[in-house]
C-alpha positions, 0 to 999 in steps of 0.5 A, a space after each residue: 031783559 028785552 024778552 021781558 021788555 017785550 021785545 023779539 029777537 025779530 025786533 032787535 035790529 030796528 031797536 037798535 038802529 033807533 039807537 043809532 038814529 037817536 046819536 048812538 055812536 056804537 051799539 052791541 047784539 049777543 048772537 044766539 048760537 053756540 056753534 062757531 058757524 051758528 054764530 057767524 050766521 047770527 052775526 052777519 043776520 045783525 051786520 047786514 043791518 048796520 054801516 061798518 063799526 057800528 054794531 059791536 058782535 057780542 059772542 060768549 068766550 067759549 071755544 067756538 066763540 074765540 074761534 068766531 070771534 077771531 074770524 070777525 075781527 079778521 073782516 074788521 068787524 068788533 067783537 066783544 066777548 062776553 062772559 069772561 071769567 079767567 083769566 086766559 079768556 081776557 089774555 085770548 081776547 087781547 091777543 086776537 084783537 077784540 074791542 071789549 071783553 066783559 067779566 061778570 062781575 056778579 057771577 065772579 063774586 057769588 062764585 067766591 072769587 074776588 071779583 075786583 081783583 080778578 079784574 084788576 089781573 085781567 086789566 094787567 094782562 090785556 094791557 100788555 097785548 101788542 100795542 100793533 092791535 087794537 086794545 082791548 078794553 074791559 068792560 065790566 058786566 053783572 054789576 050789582 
């Protein structure tokens, strides 16, 4: 979408802390990599930008993705998981601490699931995470 918009990868900081300027509490970026350490190195290029809490990581529910995701939630930074179709991709994102994890809502239903149902079980299943960690929230995508 921003590619269409006309906007660089370059330009996604400064987008985003006009955001911020402008009383965005919270703003999320996507990293680009699809290995673990690629994302780590994507995710500290956007942080360096922003105060603590701000910029919310977006990171594909992949196994590299989990494992970087993981290690940033360890340094306080919030992640959201993107792309979460099963239901062991929520459960994951719950237990290990994640601010949001976003089905596709879209791409569930054209899959031939029952996409609100899916999501109702994925809901179950983050809301029994351990209350010691933050919860995790849904925050559904691909809605049409």
């Amino acid at each position: 979408l921003l590619r269409r918009a006309g906007v660089s990868r370059a330009d996604v900081p400064g987008l985003l802390a006009r955001c911020i300027e402008r009383g965005a509490r919270q703003v999320q970026a996507q990293v680009h990599s699809a290995e673990a350490d690629g994302m780590l190195e994507d995710a500290r290029g956007l942080l360096r930008h922003f105060d603590a809490g701000q910029l919310v990581v977006k990171i594909p529910a992949t196994r590299q993705g989990l494992q970087a995701g993981a290690h940033l939630i360890a340094q306080g930074v919030p992640v959201t998981w993107t792309a979460v179709y099963a239901l062991e991709q929520a459960h994951f994102a719950a237990q290990l601490g994640a601010a949001y994890a976003a089905p596709y809502l879209g791409r569930l239903n054209d899959s031939g699931v029952d996409g609100l149902a899916r999501i109702a079980q994925m809901q179950a299943l983050v809301a029994q995470a351990p209350a010691a960690r933050a919860r995790t929230r849904l925050l559904v995508a691909s809605v049409r």
